[in-house]
Biopython code that builds the backbone (N, CA, C, O; Angstrom):
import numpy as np
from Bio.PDB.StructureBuilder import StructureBuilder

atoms = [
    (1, "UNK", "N", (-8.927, 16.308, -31.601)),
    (1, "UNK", "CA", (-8.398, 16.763, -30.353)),
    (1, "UNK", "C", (-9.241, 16.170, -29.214)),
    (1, "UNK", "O", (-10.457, 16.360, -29.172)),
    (2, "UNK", "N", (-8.718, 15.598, -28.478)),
    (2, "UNK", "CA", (-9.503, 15.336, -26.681)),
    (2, "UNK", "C", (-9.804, 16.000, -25.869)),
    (2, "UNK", "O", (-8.870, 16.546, -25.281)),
    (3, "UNK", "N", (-10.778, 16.217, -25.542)),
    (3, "UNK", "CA", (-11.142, 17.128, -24.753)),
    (3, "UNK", "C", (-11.141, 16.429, -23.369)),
    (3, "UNK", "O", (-11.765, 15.398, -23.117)),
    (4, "UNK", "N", (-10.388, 17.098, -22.536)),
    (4, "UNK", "CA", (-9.918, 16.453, -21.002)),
    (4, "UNK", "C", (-10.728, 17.106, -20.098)),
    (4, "UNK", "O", (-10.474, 16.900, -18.912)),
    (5, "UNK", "N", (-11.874, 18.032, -20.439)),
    (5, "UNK", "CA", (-12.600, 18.658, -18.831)),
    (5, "UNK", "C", (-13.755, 17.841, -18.847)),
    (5, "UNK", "O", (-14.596, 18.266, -18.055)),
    (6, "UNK", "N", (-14.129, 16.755, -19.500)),
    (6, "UNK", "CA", (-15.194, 16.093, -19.190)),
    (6, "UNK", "C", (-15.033, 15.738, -17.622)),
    (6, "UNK", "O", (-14.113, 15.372, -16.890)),
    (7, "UNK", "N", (-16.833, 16.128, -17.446)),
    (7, "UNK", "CA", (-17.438, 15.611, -16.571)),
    (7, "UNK", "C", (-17.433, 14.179, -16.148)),
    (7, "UNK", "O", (-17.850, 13.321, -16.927)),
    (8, "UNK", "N", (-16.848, 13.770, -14.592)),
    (8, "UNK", "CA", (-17.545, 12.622, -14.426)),
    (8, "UNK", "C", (-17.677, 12.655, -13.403)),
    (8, "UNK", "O", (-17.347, 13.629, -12.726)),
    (9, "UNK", "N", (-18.372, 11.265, -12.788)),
    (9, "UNK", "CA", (-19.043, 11.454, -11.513)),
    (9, "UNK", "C", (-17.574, 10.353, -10.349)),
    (9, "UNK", "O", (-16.901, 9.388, -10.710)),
    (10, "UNK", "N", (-17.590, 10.891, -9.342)),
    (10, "UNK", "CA", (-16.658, 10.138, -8.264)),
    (10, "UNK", "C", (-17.570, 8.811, -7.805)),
    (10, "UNK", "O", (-18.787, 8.868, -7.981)),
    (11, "UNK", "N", (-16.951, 7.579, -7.196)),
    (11, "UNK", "CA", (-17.710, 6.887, -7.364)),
    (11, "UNK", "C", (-18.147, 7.403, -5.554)),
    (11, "UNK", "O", (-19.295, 7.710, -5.233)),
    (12, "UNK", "N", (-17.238, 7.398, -4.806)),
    (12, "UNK", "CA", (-17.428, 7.492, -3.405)),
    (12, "UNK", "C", (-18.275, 8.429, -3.354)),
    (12, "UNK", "O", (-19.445, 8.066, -3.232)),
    (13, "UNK", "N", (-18.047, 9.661, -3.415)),
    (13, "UNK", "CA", (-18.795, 11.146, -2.732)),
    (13, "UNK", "C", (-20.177, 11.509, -4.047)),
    (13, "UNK", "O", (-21.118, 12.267, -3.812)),
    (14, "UNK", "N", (-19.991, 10.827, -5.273)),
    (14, "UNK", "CA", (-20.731, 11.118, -6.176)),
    (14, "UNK", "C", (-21.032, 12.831, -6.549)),
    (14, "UNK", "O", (-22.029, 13.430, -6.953)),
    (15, "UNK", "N", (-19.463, 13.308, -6.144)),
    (15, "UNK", "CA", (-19.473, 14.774, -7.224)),
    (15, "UNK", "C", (-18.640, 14.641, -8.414)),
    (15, "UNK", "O", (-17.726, 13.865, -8.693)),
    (16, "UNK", "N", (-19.343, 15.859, -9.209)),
    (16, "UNK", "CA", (-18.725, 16.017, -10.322)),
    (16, "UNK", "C", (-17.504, 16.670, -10.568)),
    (16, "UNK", "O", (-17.364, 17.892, -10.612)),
    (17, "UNK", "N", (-16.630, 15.833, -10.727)),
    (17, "UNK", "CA", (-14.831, 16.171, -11.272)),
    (17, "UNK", "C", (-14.640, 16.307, -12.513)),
    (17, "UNK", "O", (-15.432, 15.904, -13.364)),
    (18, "UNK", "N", (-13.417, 16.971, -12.782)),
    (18, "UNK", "CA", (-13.070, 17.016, -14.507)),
    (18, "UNK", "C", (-12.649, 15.305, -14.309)),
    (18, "UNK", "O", (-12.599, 14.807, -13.184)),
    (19, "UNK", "N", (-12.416, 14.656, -15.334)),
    (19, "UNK", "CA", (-11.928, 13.788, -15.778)),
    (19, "UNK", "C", (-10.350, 13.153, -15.678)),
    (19, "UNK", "O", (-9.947, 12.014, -15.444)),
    (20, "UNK", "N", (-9.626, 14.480, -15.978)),
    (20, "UNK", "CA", (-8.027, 14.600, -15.538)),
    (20, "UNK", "C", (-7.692, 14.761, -14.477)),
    (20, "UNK", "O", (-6.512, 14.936, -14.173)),
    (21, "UNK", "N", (-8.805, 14.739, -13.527)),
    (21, "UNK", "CA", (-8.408, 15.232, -12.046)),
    (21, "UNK", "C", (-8.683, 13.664, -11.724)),
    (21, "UNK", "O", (-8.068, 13.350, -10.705)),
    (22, "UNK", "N", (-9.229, 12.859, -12.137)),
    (22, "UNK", "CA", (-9.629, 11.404, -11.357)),
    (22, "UNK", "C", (-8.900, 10.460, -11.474)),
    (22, "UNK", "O", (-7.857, 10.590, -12.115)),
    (23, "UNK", "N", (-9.256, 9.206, -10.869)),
    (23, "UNK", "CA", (-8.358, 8.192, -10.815)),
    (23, "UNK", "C", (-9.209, 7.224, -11.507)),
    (23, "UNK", "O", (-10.304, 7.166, -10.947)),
    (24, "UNK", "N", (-9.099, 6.274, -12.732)),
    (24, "UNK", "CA", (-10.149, 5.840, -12.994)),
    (24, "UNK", "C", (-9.577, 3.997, -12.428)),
    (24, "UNK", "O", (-8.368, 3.770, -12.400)),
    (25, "UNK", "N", (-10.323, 3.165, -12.136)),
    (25, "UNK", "CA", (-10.341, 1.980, -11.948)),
    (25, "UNK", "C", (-12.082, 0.958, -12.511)),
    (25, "UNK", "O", (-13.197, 1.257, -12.937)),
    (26, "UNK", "N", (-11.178, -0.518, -12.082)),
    (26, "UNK", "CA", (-12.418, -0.661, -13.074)),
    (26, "UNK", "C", (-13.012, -1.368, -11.725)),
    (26, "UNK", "O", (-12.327, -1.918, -10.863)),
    (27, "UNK", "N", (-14.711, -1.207, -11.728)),
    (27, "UNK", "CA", (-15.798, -1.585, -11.013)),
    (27, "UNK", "C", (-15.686, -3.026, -10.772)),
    (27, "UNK", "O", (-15.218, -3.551, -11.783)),
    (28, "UNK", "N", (-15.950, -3.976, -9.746)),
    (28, "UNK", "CA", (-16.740, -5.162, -9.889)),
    (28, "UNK", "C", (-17.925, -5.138, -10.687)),
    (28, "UNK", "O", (-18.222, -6.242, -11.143)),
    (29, "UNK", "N", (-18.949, -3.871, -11.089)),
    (29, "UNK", "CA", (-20.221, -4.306, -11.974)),
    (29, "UNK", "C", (-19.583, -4.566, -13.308)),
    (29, "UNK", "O", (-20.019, -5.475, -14.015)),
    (30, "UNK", "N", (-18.263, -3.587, -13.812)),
    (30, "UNK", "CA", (-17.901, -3.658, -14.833)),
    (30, "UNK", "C", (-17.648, -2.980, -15.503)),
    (30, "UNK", "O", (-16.464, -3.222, -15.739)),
    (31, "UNK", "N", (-18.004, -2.020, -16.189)),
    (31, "UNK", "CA", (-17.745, -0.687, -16.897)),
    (31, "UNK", "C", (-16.334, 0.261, -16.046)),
    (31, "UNK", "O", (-15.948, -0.503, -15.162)),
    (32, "UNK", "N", (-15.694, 1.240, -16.010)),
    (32, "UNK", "CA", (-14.868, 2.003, -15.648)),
    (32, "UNK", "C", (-15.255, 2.940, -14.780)),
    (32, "UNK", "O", (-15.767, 3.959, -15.245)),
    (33, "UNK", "N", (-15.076, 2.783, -13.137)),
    (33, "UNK", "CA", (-15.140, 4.014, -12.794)),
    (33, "UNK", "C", (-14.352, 4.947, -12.016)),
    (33, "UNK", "O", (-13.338, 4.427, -11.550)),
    (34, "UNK", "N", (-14.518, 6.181, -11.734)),
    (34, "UNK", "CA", (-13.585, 7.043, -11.269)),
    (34, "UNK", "C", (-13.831, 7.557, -9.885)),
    (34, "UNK", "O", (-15.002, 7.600, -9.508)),
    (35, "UNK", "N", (-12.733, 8.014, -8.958)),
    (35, "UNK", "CA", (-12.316, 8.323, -7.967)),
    (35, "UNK", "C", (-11.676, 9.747, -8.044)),
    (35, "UNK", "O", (-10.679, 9.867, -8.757)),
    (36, "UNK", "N", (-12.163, 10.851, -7.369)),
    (36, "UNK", "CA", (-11.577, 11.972, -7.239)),
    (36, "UNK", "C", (-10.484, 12.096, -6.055)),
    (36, "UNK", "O", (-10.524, 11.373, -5.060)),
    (37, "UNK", "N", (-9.569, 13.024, -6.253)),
    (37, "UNK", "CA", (-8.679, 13.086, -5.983)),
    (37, "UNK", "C", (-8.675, 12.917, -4.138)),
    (37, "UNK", "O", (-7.914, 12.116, -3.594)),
    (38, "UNK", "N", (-9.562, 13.728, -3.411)),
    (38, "UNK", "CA", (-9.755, 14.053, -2.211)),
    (38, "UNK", "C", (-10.247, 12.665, -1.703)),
    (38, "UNK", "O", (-9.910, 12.436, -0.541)),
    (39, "UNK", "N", (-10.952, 11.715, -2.301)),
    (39, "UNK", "CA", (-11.008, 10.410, -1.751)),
    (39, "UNK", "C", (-10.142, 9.315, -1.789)),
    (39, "UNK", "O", (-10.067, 8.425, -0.942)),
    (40, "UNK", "N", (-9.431, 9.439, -2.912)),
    (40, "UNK", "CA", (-8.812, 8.743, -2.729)),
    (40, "UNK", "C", (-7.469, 9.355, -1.754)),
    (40, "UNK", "O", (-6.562, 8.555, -1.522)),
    (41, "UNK", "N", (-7.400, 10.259, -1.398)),
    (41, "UNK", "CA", (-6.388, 10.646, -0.201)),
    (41, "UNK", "C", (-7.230, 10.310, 1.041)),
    (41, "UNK", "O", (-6.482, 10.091, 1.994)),
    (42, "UNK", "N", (-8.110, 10.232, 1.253)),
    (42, "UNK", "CA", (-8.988, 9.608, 2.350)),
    (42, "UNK", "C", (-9.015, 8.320, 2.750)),
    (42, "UNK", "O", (-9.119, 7.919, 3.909)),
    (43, "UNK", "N", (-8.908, 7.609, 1.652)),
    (43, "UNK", "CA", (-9.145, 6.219, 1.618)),
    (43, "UNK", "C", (-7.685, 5.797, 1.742)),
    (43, "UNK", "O", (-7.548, 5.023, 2.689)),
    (44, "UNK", "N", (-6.458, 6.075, 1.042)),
    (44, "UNK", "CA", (-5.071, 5.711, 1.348)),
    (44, "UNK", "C", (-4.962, 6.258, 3.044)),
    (44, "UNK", "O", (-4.428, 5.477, 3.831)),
    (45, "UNK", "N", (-5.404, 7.412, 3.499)),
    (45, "UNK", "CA", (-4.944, 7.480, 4.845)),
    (45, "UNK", "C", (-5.688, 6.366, 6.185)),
    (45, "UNK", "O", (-5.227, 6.266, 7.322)),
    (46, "UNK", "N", (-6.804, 5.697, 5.700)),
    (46, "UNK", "CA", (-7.404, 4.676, 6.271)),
    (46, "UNK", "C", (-6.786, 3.780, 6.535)),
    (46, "UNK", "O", (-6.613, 3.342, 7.673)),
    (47, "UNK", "N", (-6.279, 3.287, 5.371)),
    (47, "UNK", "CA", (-5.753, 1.859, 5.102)),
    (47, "UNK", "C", (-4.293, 2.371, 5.797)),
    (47, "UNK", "O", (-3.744, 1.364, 6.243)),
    (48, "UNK", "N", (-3.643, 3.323, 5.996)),
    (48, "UNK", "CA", (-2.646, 3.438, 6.628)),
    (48, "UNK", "C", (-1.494, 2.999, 5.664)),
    (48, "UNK", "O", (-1.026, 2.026, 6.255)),
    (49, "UNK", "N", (-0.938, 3.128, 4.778)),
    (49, "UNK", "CA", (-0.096, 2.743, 3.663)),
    (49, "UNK", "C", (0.880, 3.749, 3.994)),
    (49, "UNK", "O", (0.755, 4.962, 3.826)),
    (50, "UNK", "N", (2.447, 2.764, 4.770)),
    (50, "UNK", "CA", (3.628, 3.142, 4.992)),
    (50, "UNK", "C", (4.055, 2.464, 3.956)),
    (50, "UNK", "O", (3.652, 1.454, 3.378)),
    (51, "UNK", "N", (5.553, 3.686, 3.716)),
    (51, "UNK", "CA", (6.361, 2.983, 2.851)),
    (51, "UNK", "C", (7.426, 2.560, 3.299)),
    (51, "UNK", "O", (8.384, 2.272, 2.582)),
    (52, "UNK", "N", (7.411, 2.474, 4.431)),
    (52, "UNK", "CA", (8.758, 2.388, 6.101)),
    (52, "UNK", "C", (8.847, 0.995, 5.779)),
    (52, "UNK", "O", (7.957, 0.177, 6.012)),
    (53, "UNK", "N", (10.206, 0.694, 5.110)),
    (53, "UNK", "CA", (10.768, -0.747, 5.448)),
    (53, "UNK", "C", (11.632, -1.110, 6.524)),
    (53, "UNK", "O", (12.851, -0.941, 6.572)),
    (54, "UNK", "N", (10.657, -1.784, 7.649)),
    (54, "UNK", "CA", (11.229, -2.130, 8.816)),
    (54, "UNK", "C", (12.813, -3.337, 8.890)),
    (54, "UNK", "O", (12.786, -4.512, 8.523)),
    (55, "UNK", "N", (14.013, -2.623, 9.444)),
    (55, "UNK", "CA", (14.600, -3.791, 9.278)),
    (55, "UNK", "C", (14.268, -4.996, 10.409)),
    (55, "UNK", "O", (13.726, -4.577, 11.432)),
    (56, "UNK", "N", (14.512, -6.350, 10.348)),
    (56, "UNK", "CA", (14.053, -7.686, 10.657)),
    (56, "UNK", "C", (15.143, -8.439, 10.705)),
    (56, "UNK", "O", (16.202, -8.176, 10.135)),
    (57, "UNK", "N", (14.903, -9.444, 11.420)),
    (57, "UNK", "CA", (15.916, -10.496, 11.399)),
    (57, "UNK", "C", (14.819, -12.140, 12.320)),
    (57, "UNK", "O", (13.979, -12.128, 13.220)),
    (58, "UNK", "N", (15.295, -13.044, 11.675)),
    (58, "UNK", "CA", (14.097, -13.888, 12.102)),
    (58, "UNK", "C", (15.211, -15.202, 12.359)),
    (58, "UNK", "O", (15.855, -15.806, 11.501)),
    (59, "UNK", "N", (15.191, -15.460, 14.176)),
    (59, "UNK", "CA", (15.800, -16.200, 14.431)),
    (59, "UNK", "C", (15.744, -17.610, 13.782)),
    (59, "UNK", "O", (16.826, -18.121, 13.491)),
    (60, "UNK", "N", (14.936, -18.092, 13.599)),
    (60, "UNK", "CA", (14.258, -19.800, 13.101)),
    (60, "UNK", "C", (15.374, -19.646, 11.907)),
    (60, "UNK", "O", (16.116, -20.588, 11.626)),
    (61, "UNK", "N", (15.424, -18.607, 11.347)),
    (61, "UNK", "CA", (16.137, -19.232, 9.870)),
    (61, "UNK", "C", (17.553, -18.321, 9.534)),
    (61, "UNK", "O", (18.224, -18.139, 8.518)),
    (62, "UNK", "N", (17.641, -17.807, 11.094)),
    (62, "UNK", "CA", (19.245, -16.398, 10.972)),
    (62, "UNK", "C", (19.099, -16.144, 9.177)),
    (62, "UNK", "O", (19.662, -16.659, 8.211)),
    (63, "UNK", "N", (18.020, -15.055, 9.340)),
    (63, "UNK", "CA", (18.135, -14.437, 8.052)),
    (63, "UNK", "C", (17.526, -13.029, 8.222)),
    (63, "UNK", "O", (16.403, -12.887, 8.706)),
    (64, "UNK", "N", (18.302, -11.969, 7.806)),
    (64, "UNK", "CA", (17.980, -10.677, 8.310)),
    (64, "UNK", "C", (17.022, -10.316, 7.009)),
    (64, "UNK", "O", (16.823, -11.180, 6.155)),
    (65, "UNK", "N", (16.517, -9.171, 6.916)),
    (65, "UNK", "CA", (15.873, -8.560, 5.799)),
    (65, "UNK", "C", (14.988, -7.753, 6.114)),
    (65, "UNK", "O", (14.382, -7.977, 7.161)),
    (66, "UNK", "N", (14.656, -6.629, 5.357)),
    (66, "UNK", "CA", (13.732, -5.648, 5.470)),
    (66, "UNK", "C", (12.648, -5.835, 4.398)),
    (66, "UNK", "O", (12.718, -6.185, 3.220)),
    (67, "UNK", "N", (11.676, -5.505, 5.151)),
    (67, "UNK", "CA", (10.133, -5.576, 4.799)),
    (67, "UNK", "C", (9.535, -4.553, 5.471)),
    (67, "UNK", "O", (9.824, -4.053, 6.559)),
    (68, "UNK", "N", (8.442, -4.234, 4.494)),
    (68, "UNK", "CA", (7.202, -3.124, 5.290)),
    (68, "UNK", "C", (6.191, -3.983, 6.300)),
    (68, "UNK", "O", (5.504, -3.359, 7.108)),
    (69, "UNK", "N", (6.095, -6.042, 6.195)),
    (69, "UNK", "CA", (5.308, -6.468, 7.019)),
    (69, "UNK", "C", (6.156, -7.629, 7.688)),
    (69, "UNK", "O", (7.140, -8.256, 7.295)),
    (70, "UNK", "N", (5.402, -7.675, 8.848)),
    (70, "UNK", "CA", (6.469, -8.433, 9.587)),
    (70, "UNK", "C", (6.178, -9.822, 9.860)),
    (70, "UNK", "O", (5.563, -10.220, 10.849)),
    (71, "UNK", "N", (6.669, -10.567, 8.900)),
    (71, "UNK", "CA", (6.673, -11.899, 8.057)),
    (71, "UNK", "C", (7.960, -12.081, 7.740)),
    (71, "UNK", "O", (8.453, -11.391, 6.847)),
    (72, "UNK", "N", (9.032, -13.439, 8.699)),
    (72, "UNK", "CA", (10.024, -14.076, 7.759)),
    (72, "UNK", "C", (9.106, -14.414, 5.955)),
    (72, "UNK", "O", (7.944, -14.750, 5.726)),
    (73, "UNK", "N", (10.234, -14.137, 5.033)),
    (73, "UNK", "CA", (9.847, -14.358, 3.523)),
    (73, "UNK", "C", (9.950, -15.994, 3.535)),
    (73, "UNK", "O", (9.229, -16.741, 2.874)),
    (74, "UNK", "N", (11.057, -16.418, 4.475)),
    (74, "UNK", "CA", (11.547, -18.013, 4.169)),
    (74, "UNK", "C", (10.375, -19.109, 5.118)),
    (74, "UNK", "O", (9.933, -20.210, 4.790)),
    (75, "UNK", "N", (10.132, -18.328, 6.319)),
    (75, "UNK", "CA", (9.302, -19.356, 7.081)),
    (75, "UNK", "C", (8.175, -19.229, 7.139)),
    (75, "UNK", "O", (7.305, -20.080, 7.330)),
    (76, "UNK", "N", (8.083, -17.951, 6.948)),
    (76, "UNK", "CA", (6.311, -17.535, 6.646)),
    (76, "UNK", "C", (5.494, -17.246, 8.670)),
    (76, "UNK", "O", (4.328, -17.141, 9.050)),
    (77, "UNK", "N", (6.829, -17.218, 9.432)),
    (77, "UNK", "CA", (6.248, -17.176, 10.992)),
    (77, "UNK", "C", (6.917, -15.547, 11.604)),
    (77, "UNK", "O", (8.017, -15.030, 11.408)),
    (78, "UNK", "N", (6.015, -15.186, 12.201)),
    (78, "UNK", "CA", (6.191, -13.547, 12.733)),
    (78, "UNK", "C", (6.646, -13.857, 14.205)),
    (78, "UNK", "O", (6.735, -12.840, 14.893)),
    (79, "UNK", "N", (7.001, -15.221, 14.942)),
    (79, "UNK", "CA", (6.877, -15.312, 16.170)),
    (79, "UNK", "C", (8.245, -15.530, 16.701)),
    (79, "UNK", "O", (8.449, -15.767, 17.891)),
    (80, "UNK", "N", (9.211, -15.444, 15.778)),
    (80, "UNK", "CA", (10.945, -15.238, 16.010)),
    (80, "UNK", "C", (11.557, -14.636, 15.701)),
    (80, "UNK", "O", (12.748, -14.907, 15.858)),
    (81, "UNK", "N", (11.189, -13.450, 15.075)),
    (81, "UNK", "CA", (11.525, -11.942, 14.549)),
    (81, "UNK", "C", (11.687, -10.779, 15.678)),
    (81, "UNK", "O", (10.879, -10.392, 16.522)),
    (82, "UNK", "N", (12.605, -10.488, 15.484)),
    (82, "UNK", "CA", (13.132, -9.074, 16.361)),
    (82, "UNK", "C", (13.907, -8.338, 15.689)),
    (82, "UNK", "O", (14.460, -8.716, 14.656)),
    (83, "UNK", "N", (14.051, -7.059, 16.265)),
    (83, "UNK", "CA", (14.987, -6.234, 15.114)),
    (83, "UNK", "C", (15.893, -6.230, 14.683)),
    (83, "UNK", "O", (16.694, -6.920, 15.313)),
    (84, "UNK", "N", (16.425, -5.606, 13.525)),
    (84, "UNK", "CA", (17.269, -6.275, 12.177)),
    (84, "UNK", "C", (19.061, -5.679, 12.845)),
    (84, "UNK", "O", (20.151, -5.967, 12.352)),
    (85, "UNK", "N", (18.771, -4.776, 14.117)),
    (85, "UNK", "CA", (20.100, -4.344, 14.580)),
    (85, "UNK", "C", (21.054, -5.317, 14.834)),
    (85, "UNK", "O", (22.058, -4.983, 15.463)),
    (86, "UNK", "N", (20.934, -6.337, 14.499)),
    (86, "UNK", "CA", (21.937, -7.407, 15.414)),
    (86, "UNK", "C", (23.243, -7.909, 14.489)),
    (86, "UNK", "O", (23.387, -8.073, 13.277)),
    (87, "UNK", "N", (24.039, -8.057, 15.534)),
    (87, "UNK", "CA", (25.465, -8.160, 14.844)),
    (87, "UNK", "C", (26.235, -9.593, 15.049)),
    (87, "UNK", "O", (25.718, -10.522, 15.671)),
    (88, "UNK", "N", (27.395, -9.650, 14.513)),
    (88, "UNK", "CA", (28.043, -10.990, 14.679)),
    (88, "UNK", "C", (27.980, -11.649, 16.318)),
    (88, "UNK", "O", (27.384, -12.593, 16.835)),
    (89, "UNK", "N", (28.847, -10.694, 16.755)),
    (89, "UNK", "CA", (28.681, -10.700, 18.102)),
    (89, "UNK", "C", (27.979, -10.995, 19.082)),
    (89, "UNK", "O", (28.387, -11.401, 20.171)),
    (90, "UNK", "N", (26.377, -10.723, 18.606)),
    (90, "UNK", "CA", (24.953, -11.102, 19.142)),
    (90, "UNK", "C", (25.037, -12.405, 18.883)),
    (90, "UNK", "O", (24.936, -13.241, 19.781)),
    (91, "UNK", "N", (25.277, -12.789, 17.324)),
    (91, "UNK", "CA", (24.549, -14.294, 17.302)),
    (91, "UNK", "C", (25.631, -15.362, 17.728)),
    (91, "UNK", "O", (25.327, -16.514, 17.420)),
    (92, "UNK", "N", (26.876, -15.192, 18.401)),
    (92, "UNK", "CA", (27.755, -16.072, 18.962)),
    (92, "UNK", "C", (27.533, -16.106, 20.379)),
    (92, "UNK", "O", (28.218, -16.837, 21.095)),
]
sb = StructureBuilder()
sb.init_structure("model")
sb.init_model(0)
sb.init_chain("A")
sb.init_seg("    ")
for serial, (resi, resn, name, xyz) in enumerate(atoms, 1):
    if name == "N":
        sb.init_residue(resn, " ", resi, " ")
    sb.init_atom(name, np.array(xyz, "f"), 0.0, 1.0, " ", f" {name:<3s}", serial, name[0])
structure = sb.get_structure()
């Protein structure tokens, strides 16, 4: 049987969590380590991680599409993009 309340240590705050409560990833030194729950909700609210797919439309290549970053996929340029509302009508 496994026993799931092992102790381990968080790598950020360095308290002790059960095991099932963590997130484990692996280190640049190497071995496996873990992330408790409350940091890693800390650390996702930093980085700001929307899941909002903006609609787009990117004149250079009249190609509409939604993305979360605002990058034509085809031209790779953010500097002819405006919003994805536009209709036949607009582009005549």
């Amino acid at each position: 049987m496994v026993y799931l309340k092992a102790k381990v240590t968080c790598f950020h705050c360095k308290k002790q969590v059960e095991k099932a409560e963590a997130r484990i990833f692996d280190a640049p030194l190497g071995g496996p380590s873990y992330e408790c729950f409350n940091c890693f909700k800390k650390s996702r609210m930093i980085l700001g991680e929307d899941n909002v797919k903006l609609d787009l439309y990117c004149e250079r290549c009249n190609y509409r599409f939604k993305s979360k970053k605002a990058v034509c996929p085809y031209c790779n340029e953010t500097d002819t993009l405006s919003k994805g509302n536009i209709s036949v009508k607009d582009l005549l």
